[in-house]
C-alpha positions as CSV (number, residue, x, y, z in Angstrom):
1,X,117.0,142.4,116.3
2,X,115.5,139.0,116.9
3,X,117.4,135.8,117.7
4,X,114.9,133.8,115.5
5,X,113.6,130.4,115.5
6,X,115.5,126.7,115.5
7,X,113.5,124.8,113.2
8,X,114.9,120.9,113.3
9,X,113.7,118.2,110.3
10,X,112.8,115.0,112.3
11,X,111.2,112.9,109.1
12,X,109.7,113.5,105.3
13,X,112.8,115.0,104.5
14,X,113.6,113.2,100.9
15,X,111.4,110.9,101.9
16,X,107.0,111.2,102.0
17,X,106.9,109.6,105.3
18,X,107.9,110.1,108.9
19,X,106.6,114.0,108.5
20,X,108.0,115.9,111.9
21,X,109.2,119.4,112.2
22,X,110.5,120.7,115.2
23,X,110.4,124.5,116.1
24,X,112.2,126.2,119.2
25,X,112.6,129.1,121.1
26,X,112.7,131.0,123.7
27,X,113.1,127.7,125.9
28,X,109.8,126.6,124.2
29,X,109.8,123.5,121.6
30,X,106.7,122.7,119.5
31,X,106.3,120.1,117.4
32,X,104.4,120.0,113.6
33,X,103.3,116.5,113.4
34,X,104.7,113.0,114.3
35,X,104.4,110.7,111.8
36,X,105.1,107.0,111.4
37,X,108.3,106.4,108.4
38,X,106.7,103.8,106.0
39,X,108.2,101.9,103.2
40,X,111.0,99.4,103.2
41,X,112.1,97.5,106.2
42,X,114.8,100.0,106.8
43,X,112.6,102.7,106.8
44,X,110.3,101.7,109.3
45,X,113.2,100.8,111.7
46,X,113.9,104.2,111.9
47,X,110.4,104.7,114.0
48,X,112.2,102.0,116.6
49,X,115.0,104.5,117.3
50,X,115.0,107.0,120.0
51,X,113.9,110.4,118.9
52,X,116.1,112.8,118.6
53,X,114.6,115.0,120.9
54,X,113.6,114.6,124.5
55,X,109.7,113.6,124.5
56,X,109.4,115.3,128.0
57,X,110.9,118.6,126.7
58,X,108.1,119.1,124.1
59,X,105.7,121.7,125.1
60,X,102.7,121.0,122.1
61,X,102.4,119.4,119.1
62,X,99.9,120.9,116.0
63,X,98.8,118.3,113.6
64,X,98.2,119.1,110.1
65,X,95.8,115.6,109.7
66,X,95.2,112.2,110.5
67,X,97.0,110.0,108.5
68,X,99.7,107.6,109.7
69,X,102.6,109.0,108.4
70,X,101.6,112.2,110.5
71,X,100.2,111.2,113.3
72,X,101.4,107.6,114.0
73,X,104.4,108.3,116.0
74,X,102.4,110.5,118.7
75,X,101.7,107.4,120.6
76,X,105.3,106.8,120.9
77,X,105.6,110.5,122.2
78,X,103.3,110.6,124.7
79,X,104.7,107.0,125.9
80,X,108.6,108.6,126.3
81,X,106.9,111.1,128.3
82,X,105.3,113.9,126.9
83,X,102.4,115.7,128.9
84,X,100.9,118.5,126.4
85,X,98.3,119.3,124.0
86,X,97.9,118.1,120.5
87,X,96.2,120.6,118.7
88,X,94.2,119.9,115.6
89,X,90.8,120.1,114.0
90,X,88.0,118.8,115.3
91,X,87.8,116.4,112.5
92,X,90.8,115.3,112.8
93,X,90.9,114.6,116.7
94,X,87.1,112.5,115.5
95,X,89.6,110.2,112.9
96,X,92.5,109.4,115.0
97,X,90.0,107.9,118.3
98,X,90.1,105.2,115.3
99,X,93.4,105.4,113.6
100,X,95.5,106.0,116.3
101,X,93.6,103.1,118.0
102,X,94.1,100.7,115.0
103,X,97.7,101.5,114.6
104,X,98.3,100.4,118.2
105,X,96.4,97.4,117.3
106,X,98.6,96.4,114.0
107,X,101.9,97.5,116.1
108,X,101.2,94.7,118.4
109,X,99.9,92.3,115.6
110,X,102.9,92.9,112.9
111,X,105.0,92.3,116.1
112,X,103.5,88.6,117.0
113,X,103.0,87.4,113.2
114,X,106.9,88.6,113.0
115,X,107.8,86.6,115.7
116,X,105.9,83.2,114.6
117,X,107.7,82.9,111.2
118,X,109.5,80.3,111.1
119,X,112.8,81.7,109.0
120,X,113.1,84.1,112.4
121,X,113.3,81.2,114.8
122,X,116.3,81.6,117.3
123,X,116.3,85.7,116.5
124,X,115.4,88.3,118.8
125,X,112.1,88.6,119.2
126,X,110.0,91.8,117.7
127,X,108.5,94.4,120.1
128,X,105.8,96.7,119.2
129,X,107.1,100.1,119.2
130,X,103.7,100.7,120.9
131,X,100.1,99.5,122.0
132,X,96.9,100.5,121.6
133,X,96.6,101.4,125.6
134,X,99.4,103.8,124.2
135,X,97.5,105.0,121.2
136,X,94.5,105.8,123.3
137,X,96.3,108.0,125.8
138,X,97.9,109.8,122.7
139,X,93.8,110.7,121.1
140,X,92.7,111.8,124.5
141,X,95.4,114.6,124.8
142,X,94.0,116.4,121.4
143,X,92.4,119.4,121.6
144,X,90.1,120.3,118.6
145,X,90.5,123.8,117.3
146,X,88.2,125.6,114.2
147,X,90.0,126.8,110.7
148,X,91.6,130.2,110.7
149,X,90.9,130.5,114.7
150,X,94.3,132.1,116.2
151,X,95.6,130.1,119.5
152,X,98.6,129.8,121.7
153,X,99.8,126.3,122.0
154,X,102.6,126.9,124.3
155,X,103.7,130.5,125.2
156,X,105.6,132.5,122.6
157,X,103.9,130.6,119.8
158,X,100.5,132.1,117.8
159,X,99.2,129.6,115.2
160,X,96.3,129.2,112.6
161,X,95.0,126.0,110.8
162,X,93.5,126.7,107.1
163,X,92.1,124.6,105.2
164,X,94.9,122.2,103.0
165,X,91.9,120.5,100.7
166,X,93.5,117.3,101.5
167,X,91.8,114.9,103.2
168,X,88.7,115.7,106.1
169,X,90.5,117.5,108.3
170,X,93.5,118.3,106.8
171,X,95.0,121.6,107.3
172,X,98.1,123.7,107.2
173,X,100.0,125.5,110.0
174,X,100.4,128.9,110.2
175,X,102.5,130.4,113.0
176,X,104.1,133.4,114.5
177,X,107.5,132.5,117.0
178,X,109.9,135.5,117.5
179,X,108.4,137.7,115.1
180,X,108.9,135.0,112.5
181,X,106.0,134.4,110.4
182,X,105.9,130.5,109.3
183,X,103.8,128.6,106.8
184,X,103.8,124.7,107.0
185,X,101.6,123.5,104.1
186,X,101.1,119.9,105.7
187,X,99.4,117.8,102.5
188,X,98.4,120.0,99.9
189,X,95.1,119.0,97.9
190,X,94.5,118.8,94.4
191,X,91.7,120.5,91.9
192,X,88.4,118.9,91.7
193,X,88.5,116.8,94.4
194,X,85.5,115.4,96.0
195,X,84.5,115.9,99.7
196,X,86.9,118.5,100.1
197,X,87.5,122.4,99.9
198,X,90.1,124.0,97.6
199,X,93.4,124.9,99.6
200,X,93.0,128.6,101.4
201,X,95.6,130.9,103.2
202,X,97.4,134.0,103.9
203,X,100.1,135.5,101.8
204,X,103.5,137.1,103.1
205,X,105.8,135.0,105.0
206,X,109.6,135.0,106.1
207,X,110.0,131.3,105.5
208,X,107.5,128.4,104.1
209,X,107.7,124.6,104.1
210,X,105.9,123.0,101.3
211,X,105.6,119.0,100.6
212,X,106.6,117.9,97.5
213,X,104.9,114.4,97.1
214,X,104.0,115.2,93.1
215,X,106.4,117.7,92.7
216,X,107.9,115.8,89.5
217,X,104.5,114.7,87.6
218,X,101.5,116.9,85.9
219,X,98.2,114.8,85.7
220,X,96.0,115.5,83.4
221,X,93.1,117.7,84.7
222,X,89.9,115.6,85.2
223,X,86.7,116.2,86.7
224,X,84.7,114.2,89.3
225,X,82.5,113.1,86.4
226,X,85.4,112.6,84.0
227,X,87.3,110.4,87.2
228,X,83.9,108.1,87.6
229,X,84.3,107.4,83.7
230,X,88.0,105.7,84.1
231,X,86.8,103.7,86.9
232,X,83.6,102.5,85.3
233,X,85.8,101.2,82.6
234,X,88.0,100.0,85.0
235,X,85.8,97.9,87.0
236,X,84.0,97.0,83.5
237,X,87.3,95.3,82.4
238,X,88.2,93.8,85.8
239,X,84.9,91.7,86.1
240,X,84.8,90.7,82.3
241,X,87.6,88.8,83.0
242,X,85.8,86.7,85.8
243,X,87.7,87.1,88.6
244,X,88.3,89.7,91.5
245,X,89.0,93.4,91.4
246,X,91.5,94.2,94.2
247,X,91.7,97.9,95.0
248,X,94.3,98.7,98.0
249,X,93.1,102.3,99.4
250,X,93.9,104.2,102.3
251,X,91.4,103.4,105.1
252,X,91.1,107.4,105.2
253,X,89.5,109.4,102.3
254,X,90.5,107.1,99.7
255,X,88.1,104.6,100.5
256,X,85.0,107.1,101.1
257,X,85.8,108.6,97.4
258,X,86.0,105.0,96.2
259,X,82.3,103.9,97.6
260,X,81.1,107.1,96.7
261,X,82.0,106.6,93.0
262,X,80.7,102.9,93.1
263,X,78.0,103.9,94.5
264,X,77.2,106.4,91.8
265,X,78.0,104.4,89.1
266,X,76.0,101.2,90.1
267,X,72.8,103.7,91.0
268,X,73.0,105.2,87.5
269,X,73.5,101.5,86.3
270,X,77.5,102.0,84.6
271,X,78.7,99.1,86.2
272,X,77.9,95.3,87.1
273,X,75.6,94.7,90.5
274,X,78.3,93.1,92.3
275,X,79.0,92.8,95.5
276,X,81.6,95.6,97.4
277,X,83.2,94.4,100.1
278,X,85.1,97.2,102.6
279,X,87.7,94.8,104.4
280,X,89.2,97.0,106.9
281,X,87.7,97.6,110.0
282,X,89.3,101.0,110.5
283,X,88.1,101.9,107.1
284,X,84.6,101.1,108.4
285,X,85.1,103.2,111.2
286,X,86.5,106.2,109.7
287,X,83.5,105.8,107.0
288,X,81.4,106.6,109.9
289,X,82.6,109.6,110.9
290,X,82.7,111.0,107.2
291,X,78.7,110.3,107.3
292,X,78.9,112.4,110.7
293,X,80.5,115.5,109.0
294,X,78.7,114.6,105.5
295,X,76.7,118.1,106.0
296,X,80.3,119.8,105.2
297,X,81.2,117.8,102.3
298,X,81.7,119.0,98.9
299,X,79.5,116.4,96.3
300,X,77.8,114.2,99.2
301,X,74.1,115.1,98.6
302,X,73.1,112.2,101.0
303,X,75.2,110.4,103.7
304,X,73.4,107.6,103.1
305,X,75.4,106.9,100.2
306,X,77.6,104.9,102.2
307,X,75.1,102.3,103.1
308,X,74.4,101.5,99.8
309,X,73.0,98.2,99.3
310,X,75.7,96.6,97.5
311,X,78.6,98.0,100.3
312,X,79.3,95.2,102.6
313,X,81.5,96.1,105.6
314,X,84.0,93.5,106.7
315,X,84.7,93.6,110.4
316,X,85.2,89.7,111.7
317,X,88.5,88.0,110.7
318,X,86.6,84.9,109.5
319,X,84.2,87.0,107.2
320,X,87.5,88.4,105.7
321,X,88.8,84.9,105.4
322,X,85.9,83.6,102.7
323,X,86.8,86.4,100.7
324,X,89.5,84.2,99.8
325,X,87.2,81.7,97.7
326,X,85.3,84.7,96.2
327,X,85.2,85.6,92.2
328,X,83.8,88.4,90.4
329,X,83.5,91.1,93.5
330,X,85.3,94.1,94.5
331,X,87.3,94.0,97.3
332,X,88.7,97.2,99.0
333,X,91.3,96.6,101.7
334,X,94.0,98.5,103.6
335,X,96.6,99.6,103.4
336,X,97.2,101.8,100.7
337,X,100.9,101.0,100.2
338,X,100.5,97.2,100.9
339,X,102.8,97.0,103.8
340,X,99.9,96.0,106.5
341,X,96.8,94.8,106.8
342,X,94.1,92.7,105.2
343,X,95.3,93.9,101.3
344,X,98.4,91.6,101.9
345,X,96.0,88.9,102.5
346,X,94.3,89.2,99.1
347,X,97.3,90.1,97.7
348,X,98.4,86.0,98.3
349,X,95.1,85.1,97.1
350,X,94.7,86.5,94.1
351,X,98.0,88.1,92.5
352,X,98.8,84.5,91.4
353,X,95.2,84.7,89.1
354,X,95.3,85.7,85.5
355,X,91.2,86.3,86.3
356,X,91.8,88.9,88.7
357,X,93.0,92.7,88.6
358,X,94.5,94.5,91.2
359,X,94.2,97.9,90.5
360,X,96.2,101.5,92.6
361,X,95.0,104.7,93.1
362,X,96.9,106.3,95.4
363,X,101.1,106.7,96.1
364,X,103.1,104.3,96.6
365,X,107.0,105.0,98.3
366,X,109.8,103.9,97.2
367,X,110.7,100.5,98.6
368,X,106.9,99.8,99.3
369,X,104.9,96.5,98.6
370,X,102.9,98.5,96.0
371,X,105.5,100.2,94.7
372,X,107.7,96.9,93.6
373,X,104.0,95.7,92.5
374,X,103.4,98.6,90.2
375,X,107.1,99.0,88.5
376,X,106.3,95.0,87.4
377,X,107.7,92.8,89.8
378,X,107.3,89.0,88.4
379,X,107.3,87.6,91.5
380,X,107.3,89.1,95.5
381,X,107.5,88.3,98.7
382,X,104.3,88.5,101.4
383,X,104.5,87.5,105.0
384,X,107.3,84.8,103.7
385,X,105.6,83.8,101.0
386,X,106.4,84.0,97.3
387,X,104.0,84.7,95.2
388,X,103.6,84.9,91.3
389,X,102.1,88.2,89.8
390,X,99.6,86.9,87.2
391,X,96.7,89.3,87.8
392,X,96.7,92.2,85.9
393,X,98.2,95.5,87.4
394,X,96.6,98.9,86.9
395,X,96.8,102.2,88.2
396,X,94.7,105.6,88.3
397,X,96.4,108.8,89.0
398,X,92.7,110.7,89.4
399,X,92.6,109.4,93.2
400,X,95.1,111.3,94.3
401,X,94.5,113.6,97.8
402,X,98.2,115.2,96.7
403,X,98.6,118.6,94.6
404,X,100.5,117.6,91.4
405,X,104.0,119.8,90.4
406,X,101.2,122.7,88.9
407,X,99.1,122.8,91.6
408,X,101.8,123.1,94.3
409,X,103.2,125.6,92.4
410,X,100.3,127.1,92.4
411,X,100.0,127.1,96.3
412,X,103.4,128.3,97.0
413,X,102.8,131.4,94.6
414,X,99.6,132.3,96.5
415,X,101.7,132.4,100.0
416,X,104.2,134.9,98.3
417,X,105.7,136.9,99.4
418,X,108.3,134.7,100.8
419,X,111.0,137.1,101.8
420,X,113.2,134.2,103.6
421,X,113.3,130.6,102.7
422,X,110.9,128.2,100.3
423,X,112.0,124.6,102.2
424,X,110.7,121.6,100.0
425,X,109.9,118.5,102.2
426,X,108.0,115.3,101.7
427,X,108.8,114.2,98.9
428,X,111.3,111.9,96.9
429,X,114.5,113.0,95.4
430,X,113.1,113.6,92.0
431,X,110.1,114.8,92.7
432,X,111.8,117.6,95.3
433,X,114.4,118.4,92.7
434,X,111.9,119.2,90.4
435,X,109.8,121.5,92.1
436,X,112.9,123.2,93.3
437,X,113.7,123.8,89.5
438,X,110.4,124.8,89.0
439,X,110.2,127.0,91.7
440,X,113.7,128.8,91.1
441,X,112.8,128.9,87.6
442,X,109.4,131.3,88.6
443,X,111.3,133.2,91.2
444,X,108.8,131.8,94.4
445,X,111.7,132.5,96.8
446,X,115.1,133.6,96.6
447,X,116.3,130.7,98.6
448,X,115.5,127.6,98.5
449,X,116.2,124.3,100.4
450,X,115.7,120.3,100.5
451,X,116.4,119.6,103.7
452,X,118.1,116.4,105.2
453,X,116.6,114.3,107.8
454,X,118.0,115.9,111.3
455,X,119.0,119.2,109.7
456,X,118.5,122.2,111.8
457,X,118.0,125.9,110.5
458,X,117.9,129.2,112.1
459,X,114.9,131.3,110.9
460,X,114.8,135.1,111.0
461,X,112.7,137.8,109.8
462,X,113.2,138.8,106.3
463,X,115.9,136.2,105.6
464,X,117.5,133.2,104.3
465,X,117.7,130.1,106.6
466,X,120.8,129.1,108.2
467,X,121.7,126.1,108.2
468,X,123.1,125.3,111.8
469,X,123.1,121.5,112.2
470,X,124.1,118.9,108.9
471,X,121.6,116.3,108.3
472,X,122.1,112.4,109.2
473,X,124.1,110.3,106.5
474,X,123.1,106.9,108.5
475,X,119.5,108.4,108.6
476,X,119.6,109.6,104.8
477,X,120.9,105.6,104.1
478,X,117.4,104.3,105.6
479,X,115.5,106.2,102.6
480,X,114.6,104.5,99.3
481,X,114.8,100.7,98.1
482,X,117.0,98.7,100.6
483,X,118.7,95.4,100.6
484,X,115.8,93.7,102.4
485,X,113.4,94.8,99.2
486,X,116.6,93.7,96.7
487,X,117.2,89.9,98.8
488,X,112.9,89.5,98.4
489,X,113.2,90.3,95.0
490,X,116.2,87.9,94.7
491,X,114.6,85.0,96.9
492,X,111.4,85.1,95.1
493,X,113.1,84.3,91.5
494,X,115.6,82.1,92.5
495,X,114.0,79.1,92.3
496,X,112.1,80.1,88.9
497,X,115.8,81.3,87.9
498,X,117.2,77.5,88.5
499,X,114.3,76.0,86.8
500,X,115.7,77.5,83.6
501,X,118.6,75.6,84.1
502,X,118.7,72.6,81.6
503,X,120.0,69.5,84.6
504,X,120.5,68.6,88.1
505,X,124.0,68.8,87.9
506,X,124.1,72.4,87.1
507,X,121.6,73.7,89.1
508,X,124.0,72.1,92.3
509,X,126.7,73.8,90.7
510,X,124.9,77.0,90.5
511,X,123.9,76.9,94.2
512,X,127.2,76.2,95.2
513,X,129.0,79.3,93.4
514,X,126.3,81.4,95.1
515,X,127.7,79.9,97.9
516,X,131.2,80.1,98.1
517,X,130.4,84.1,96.3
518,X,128.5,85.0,99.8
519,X,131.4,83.0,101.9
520,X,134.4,85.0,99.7
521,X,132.8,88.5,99.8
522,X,132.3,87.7,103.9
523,X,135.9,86.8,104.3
524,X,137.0,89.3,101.9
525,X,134.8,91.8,104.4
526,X,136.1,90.2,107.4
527,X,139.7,91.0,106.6
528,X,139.2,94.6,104.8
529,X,138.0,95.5,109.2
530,X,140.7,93.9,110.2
531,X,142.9,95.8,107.7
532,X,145.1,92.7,107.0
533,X,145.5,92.0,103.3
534,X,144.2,88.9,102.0
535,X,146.0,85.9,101.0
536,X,145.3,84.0,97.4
């Protein structure tokens, strides 16, 4: 009889960010991932709380891939005190020398620029959750391990990394605790992508933990060639209209497929000869270390590719600023989400043009920049600054790195049989509720779970999950559109709101009911604590 396996849900429960799982026993904890919560401001305060775990009682960590909201809390982890291994792939530990690096770097930056606004004078001052002495430290404890290689990462655990088709790198976690066989999918990839393998694994497993990112939407099946077509009218349109095309990508993957594409379609002459301008140096790094591994790349028949003659690679500050006065190029700039980075940047500079076009191609969470972008905000907010959104917005599905709601399916039927429980993580509400329909609907698992943030399960051989530990209502709060995003929304229309208002009398009027609103539901707050009833 075994006395199973504690698995505890850190992050990217309900949520697509934040991704850390935590497995136990036998007086051995291991960590999958430790990823960075990104989205709205309440979000990322949750990566300035403690962790719920002791740092210095984590024996090893396995990392499904590089990106940030994976890997860009293990910095932090090794700063509270943890001494192990990181285990990965050997891509992977190449990619985060840079990105764990460059997300030290913007920890301490976001920090400063915070702190020189001028509406926080007199506050508390920001402090990097990290540093990039920190990140370092983090990248030199990984230890790169091959694809379906077994290894022991801390006694009483055996794990394998397949292949997860997602980004270079990317894999999912196989592992054997206690007699317990475990699948963690990490980020699944879709059909036809470029660079990568399809997803590969093992079938037969007691319990399985599958993300759930595109688990409410079905994209329409395209090929690479049919993908190059939408973007070569898309860039066609954008420049017609004389101004820039703005494309916020992910530093990793998304920006290789881009130049790759561009690339194509300016050599076989589909598009303008424009220049391309990569304005991320972590981008340029990471580009550079696809051309390394470009021998095992699906569709690259020549690394060169990304040195074509019309890809300029943005590194200084002031080369990025006099992008600012430029018309009729492409500019590709992190991040993805538009919460950091150069993108916010052009963002100020060109969302206010009717000429330009900023166009998405890859997720954007709940409570993001990108998100309130792309749902057709009028106006927003960017580093204090309101901005009008003139430009035209577009978007392309076709980019994705995620499995949609067929192809996930498709995954989680390929690892059956599951004889415990199917868990459903990263992923939002509706897009986790509908795979779990889905899912229930086909029979993948006989139990199934969305898990909370800081839920805890007990996993046995050949049966359900039990739940031992509730999940966090203060940390479930955090998750989605918060007050911050709703008072940017509300500050950048105000004064377009008042304009409206036929004469100066009025407006003061106006601001002055606002006013005395905020002051009555304050007091009226003030007394409900003090549970004296109010006097009229």
């Amino acid at each position: 009889m075994t006395e199973g396996v504690s698995l505890t849900f850190h992050g990217a429960a309900r949520t697509v960010t934040g991704s850390c799982m935590e497995f136990a026993s036998g007086g051995r904890r291991l960590l999958v991932d430790c990823g960075l919560f990104q989205g709205s401001r309440s979000l990322e305060a949750l990566n300035q709380r403690p962790f719920e775990f002791n740092a210095r009682e984590i024996d090893a960590v396995i990392l499904t891939h590089a990106h940030i909201d994976h890997s860009g809390l293990l910095p932090r982890l090794v700063k509270d005190g943890f001494h192990g291994d990181i285990w990965c792939t050997p891509e992977t530990s190449d990619l985060l020398e840079f990105m764990l690096a460059d997300a030290g770097r913007i920890q301490e930056s976001e920090a400063t620029r915070r702190n020189r606004r001028r509406d926080r004078a007199g506050e508390e001052p920001f402090v990097p959750i990290y540093t990039e002495e920190d990140a370092i430290k983090a990248w030199r404890a990984t230890r790169g391990v091959a694809l379906e290689e077994w290894f022991e990462p801390t006694p009483g655990f055996r794990a394998r990394l397949w292949n997860s088709g997602h980004i270079l790198g990317a894999a999912s976690v196989e592992l054997e605790v206690d007699g317990v066989r475990i699948m963690c999918s990490g980020d699944v990839g879709p059909e036809n992508k470029a660079f990568e393998k399809d997803p590969a694994g093992p079938a037969g497993f007691d319990h399985v933990i599958c993300e759930s990112t595109y688990g409410d939407r079905q994209r329409v099946a395209l090929s690479i060639a049919e993908r190059r077509t939408l973007l070569e009218a898309e860039i066609r349109t954008a420049l017609a209209r004389g101004g820039n095309l703005v494309i916020p990508a992910f530093a990793l993957e998304r920006t290789q497929e881009l130049l790759l594409d561009i690339a194509t379609l300016s050599d076989e002459g589909r598009i303008p000869n424009v220049p391309v301008f990569v304005d991320s140096p972590l981008a340029n790094r990471t580009t550079g270390v696809f051309a390394r591994y470009a021998h095992e790349l699906e569709d690259v028949r020549d690394p060169a590719i990304f040195a074509h003659p019309s890809i300029h690679y943005v590194d200084a500050i002031d080369d990025s600023i006099r992008l600012n006065s430029m018309s009729g190029a492409i500019i590709l700039a992190a991040s993805g989400m538009c919460e950091a980075g150069r993108i916010r940047h052009h963002l100020i500079h060109n969302l206010h043009r009717r000429d330009s076009t900023v166009l998405f191609v890859g997720f954007q969470a709940q409570g993001s920049l990108g998100r309130i972008i792309l749902d057709g905000a009028e106006r927003v907010r960017i580093s204090g600054e309101d901005i009008n959104v003139r430009a035209q917005i577009r978007r392309i599905d076709s980019y994705s790195a995620h499995a949609d709601q067929r192809e996930l399916l498709a995954w989680i039927s390929a690892r059956a049989a599951i004889a415990g429980t199917l868990f459903l993580t990263h992923g939002e509400p509706e897009a986790i509720e509908a795979l779990r329909r889905q899912s229930q609907s086909r029979g993948l698992a006989a139990h199934i779970v969305t898990p909370q943030i800081a839920e805890s399960y007990a996993l046995a051989v050949g049966a359900s999950a039990k739940r031992t530990r509730t999940g966090s209502p203060e940390l479930q709060r955090a998750i989605g559109r918060d007050w911050q995003n709703s008072y940017a929304d509300f500050a950048a229309n105000l004064k377009k709101q008042l304009a409206r208002i036929a004469d100066e009398e009025a407006r003061q009027k106006a601001i002055a009911d606002m006013r005395h609103i905020l002051d009555e539901y304050a007091a009226f707050r003030d007394h409900k604590k003090k549970g004296r009833p109010r006097r009229h």
